[in-house]
N, C-alpha and C positions, 0 to 999 in steps of 0.2 A: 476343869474345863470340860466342855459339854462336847460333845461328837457330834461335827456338821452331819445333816440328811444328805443322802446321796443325791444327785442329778436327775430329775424325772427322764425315762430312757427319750420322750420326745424330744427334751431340751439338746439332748445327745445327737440325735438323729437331725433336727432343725442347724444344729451349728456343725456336723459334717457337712450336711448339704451344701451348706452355703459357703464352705470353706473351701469344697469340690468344685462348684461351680459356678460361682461368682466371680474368682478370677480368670471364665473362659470370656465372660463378657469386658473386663476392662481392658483395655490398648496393651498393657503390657503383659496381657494373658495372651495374643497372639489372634483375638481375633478381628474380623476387619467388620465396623460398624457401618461403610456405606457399600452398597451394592456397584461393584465394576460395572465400569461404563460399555456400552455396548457400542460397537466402530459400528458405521453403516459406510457402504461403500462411497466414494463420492460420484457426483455427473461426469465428471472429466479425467476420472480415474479408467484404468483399461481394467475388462473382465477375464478371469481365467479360466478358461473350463479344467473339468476334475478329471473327463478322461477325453477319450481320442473320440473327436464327433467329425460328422460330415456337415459341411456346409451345402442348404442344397438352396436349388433356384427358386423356389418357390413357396410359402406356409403350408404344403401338403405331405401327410409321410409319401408317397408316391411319388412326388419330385424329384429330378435326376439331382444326383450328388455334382457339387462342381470341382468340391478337394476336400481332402482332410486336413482338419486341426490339428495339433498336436496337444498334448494336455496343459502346457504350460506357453502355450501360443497366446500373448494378449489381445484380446479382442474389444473393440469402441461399440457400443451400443449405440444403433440409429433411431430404433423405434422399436414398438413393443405391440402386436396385435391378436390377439384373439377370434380363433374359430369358432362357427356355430357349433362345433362340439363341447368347446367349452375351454381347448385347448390352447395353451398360450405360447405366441411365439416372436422369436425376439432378430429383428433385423441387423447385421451388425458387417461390420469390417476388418477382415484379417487386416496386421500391419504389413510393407511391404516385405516381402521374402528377400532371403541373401540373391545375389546378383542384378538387384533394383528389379526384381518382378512387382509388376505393380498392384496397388494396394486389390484385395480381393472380396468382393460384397458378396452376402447372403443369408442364409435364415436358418436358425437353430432352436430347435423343440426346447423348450424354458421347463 
């Protein structure tokens, strides 16, 4: 009986590869073939701010503060307006506060 020739080293190297790697692409190699969905907020969803802002009277940073937010205070967006600086700012409504304070309008640097 004759003595097979060995495995050219590519053949080696081409069937590691694909031994390595081809199971990251099937379902049950763990990975995920559609891209997760990205949530967008909705219109009638409340916004949360990320830290402590002031609500002030006016679209200017120079307008007097009317109160503070708190970071997890939900707020309704009324409108959305934009400075000639370029700056965008977003109108909106505290909910009412504990004791039936009533609801509180004003403007927040976006």
């Amino acid at each position: 009986m004759g003595r097979r020739p060995a495995p050219a080293p590519w053949r080696w190297a081409a069937l590691l590869g694909f031994a390595l790697i081809a199971p990251v692409t099937l379902p049950a190699g763990g990975a995920e073939r559609r891209q997760p969905e990205v949530r967008r907020r909705q219109a009638g969803e409340p916004l949360l701010p990320a830290s402590v802002r002031s609500l002030q009277a006016a679209p200017e940073c120079q307008a007097p503060a009317l109160a503070l937010l708190a970071a997890d205070e939900p707020l309704r967006v009324l409108r959305s307006w934009s400075d000639a600086g370029g700056e965008r700012w977003l109108q909106v409504e505290a909910a009412p506060g504990p004791g039936l304070t009533p609801a509180r309008r004003g403007w927040l640097a976006a």
